[in-house]
VEXBALO-297045 format. One record per residue (C-alpha): residue in three letters; x, y negated, z. Coordinates in pm, whole numbers, padded with zeros to 5 digits, always signed. Layout:
<recs>
ALAXYZ
...
</recs>
This chain:
<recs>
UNK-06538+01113-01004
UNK-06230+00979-00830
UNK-05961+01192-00770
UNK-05794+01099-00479
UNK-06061+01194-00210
UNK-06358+01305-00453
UNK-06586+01087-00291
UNK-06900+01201-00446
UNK-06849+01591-00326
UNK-06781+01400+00044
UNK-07080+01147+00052
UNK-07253+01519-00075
UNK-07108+01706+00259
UNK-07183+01374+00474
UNK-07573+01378+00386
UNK-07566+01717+00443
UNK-07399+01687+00783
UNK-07623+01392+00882
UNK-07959+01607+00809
UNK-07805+01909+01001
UNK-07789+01696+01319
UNK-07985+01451+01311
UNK-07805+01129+01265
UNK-07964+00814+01185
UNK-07718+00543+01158
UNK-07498+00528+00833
UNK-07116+00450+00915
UNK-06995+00155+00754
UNK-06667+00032+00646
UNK-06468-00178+00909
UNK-06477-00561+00813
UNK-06096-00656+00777
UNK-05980-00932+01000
UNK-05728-01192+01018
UNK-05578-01113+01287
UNK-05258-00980+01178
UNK-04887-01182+01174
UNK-04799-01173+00798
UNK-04467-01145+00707
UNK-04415-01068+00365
UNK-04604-01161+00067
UNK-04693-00962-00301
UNK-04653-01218-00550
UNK-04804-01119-00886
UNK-04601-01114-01194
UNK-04884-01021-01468
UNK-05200-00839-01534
UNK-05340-00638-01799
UNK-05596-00391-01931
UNK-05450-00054-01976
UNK-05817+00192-02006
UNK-06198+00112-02038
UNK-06268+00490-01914
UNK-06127+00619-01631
UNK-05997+00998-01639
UNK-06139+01228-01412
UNK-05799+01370-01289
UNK-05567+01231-01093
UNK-05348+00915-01230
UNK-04995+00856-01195
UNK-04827+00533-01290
UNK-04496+00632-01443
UNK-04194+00410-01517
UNK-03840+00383-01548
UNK-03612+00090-01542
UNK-03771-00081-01877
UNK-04057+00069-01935
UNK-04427+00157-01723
UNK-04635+00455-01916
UNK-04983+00440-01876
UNK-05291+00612-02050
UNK-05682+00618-02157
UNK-05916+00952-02072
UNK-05991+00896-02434
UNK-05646+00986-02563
UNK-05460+00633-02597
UNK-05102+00663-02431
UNK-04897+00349-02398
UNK-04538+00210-02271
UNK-04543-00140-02136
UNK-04240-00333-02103
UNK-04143-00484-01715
UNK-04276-00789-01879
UNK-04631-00690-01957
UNK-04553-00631-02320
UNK-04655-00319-02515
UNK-04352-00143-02644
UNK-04567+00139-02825
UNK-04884+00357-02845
UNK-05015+00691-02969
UNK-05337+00825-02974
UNK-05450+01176-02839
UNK-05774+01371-03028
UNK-05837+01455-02711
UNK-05940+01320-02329
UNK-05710+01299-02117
UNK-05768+01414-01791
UNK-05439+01353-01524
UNK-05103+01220-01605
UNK-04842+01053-01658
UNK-04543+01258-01529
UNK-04158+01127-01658
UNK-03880+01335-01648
UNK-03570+01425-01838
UNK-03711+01145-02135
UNK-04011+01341-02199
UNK-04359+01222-02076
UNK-04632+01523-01953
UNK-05027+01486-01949
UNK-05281+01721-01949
UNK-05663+01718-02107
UNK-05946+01813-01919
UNK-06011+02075-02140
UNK-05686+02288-02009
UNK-05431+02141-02295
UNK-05056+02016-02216
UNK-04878+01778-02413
UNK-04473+01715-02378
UNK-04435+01353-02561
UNK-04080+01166-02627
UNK-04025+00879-02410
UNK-03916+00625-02654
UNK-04211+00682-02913
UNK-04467+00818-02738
UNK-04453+01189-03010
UNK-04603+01484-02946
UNK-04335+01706-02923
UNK-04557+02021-02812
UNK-04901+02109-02682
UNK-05042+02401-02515
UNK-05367+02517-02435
UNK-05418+02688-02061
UNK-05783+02736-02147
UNK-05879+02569-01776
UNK-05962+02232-01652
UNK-05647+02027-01535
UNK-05676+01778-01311
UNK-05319+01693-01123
UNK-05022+01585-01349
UNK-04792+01842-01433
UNK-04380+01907-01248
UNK-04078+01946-01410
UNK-03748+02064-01327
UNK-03572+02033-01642
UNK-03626+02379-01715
UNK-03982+02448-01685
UNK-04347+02272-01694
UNK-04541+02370-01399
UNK-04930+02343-01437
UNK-05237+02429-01162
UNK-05563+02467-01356
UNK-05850+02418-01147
UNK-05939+02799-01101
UNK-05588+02833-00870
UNK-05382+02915-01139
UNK-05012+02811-01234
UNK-04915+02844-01518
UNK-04513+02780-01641
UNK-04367+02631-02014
UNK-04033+02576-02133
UNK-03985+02203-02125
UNK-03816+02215-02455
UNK-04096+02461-02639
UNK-04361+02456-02466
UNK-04362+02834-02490
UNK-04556+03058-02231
UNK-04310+03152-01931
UNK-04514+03297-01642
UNK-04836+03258-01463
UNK-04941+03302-01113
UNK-05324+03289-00970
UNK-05401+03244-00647
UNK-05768+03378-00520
UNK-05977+03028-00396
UNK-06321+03004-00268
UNK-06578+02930-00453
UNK-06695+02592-00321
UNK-06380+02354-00324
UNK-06313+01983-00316
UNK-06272+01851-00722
UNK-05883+01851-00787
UNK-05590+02023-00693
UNK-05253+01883-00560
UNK-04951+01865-00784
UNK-04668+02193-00796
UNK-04360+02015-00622
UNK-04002+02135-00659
UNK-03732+02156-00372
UNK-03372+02316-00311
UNK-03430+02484-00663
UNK-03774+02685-00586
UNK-04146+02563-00672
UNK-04409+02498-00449
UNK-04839+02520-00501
UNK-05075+02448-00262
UNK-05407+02581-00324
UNK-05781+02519-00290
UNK-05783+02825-00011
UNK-05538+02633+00203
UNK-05245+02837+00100
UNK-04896+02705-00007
UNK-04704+02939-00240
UNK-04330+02920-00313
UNK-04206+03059-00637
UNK-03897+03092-00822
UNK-03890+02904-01134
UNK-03739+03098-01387
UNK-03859+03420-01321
UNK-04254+03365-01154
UNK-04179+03599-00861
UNK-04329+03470-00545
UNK-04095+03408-00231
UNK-04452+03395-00008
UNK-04820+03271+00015
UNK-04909+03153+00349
UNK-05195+03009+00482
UNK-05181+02656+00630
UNK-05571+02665+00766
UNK-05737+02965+00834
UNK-06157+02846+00923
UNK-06348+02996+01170
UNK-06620+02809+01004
UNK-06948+03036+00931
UNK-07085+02714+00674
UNK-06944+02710+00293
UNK-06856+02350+00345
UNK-06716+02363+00621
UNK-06447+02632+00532
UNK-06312+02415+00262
UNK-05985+02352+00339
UNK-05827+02222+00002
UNK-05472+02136-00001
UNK-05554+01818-00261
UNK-05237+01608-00151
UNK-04915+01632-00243
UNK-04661+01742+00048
UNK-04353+01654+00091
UNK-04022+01773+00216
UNK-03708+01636+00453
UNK-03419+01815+00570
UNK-03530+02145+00477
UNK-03863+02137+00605
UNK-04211+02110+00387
UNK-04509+01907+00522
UNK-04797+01988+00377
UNK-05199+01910+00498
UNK-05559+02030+00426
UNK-05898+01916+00438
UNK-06060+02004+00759
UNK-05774+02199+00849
UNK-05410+02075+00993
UNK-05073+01916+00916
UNK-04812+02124+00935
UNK-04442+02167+00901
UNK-04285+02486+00776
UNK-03956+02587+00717
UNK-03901+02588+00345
UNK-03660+02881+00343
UNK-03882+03110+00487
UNK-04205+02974+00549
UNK-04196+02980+00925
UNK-04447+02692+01103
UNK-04262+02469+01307
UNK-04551+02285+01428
UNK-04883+02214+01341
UNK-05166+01937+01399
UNK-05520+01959+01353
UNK-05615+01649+01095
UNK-05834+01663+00777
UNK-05705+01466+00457
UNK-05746+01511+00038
UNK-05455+01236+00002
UNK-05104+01225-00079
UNK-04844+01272+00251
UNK-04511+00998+00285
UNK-04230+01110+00472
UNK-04045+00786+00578
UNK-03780+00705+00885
UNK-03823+01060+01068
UNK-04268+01045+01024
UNK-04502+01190+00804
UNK-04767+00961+00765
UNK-05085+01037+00616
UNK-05422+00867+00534
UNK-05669+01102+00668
UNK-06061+01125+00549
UNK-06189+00812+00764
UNK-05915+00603+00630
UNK-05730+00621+00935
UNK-05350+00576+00879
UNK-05149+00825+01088
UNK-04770+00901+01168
UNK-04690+01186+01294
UNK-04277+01271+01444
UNK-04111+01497+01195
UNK-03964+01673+01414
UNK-04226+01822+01704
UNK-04553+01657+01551
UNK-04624+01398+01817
UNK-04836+01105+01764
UNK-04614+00823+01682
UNK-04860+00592+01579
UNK-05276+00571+01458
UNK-05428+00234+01268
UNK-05801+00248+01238
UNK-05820-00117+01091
UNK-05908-00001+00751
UNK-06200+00294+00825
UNK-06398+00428+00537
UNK-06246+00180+00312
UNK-06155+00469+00064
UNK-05771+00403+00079
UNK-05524+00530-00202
UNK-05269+00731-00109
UNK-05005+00540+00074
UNK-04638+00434-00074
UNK-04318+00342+00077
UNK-04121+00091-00045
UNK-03851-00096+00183
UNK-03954+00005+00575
UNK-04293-00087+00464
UNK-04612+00147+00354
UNK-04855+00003+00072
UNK-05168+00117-00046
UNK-05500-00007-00166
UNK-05893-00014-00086
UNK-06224-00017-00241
UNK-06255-00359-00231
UNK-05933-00433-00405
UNK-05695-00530-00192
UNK-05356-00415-00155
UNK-05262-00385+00238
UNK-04890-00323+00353
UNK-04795-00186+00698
UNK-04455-00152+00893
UNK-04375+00207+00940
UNK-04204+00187+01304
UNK-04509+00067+01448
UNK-04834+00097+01190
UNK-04862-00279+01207
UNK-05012-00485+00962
UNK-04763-00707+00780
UNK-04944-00866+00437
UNK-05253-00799+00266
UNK-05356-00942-00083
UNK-05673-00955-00266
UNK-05584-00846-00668
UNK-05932-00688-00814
UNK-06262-00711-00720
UNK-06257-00346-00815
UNK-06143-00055-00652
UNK-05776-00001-00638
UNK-05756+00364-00769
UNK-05370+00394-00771
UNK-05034+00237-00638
UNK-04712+00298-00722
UNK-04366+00140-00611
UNK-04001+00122-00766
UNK-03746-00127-00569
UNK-03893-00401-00430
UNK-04187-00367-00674
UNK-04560-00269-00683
UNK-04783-00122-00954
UNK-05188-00154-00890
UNK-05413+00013-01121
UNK-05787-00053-01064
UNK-06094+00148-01122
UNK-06159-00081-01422
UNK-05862-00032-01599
UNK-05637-00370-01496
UNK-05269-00342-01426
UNK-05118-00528-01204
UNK-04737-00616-01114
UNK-04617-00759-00791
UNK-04339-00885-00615
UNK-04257-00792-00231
UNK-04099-01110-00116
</recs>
């Protein structure tokens, strides 16, 4: 099941929709065009095949300035060179669920079976494992300090990121229909933030556990199950003290990260990833519509519906630009001032699952397991 928008569970809610009202006619995906002034290009440096299975968490394509870290659901974790070159492996007994997350020269991934493993950078050893004895499927944060983990059930649970010893744990109370997945804990100005399957965003302290404040971002006046599901499945994001954070079938909003107060909010509906980028918050909502919103008061800055239902990744920035991929397997790149169209290249003819960016270049991972390198020229 993919883990960006958890397309089965939506196709489910769609049919389901469709036979409440009536509808007839299927939407479609929108045809892409030509019509569009290119100015850059994405010129590939190398492929190759980094899984045959795909994990049924979320992946993250981790690297540094030499190395690109990359693993299999079955338990294979690897470091490729900038080159294409393998610089080592290790093999897991276990699957792998979501991962990879770098920081401070260790490497985190969790198994779908609730386990943690902390590995060393340059090897690829275990240096610790735990077992949180609940389904994982979003990488886990660091601050140096501590490992934060969400297990599917809402809770969070906190390791030493030397040990791996038990810290704290905190459980939030979610529904019992949710989207499949869970957004990533985030840290900012020294405090951790969750955002749950209920539509609630938490702020903790690190080192101790004790919660600052849960608020809800989306409260639903819906009577249905599915349609109060307001997941917060995306990562937020924070500039200048504020925290933007979005929900499925709920809103975008912007809150004060001190204390939690909204400073606006936006009615939208989205399972993806938000970019903060030149004073907007742009998101990728649930149609594939690409919308930026105005940090500041939450006005409509600017909407592209070129790529509906073409089951977009969540977007990157890299320059002034935005970059993300589609089902068909092309990578598309946009200019943030105005959501215009600026190059588009065809690398799979599989779905592009995840995108990452470093500089001026851009990692593509497809559903069938090919890396890809490029160029922004």
């Amino acid at each position: 099941m993919m883990y960006q928008k958890k397309y089965v569970l939506l196709i489910f809610f769609i049919f389901l929709v469709a036979c409440e009202t009536g509808a007839k006619e299927e939407e479609k995906p929108n045809e892409l065009t030509k019509e569009f002034s290119e100015k850059f290009s994405l010129d590939k440096s190398w492929s190759l095949n980094v899984f045959k299975s795909m994990p049924s968490g979320k992946v993250r394509i981790s690297s540094d300035d030499k190395n690109i870290y990359v693993f299999d659901s079955k338990g294979e974790i690897k470091s490729i060179s900038k080159n294409g070159k393998k610089t080592w492996s290790n093999k897991l007994d276990t699957n792998i669920s979501t991962g990879i997350t770098l920081g401070f020269n260790k490497l985190l991934l969790s198994s779908s079976d609730g386990n943690v493993f902390c590995l060393e950078k340059s090897s690829g050893e275990i240096l610790w494992q735990y077992s949180t004895e609940g389904e994982i499927l979003a990488p886990p944060a660091t601050d140096g300090d501590i490992v934060a983990i969400q297990n599917i059930d809402g809770r969070v649970t906190a390791l030493d990121l030397d040990t791996g010893k038990f810290r704290w744990d905190y459980r939030s109370v979610i529904p019992n229909l949710t989207l499949r997945g869970t957004s990533e804990p985030s840290f900012y100005e020294g405090f951790l933030f969750v955002g749950f399957s209920n539509g609630n965003l938490a702020k903790i302290e690190p080192r101790s556990g004790v919660t600052q404040w849960e608020i809800p971002i989306t409260t639903s006046k819906e009577t249905s199950e599915i349609g109060r599901i307001v997941d917060i499945d995306g990562n937020f994001v924070f500039s200048g003290g504020i925290a933007f954070v979005a929900t499925f079938q709920g809103d975008i909003a912007a809150l004060d990260a001190r204390s939690g107060r909204f400073i606006w909010k936006e009615k939208t509906s989205t399972a993806n990833d938000l970019l903060s980028s030149r004073g907007k918050v742009i998101l990728i909502d649930e149609k594939d519509q690409v919308i930026a919103y105005s940090q500041n008061n939450g006005d409509l800055e600017w909407l592209n519906k070129d790529f509906y239902l073409r089951e977009l990744t969540s977007p990157k920035k890299i320059k002034s630009l935005i970059v993300y991929g589609d089902f068909q397997g092309y990578l598309h790149v946009l200019d943030t001032n105005q959501g215009e169209q600026v190059a588009r290249q065809r690398i799979s003819r599989s779905k592009i699952i995840s995108v990452s960016v470093e500089e001026e270049t851009v990692l593509a991972l497809d559903s069938k397991g090919k890396l890809s390198l490029f160029t922004l020229q």
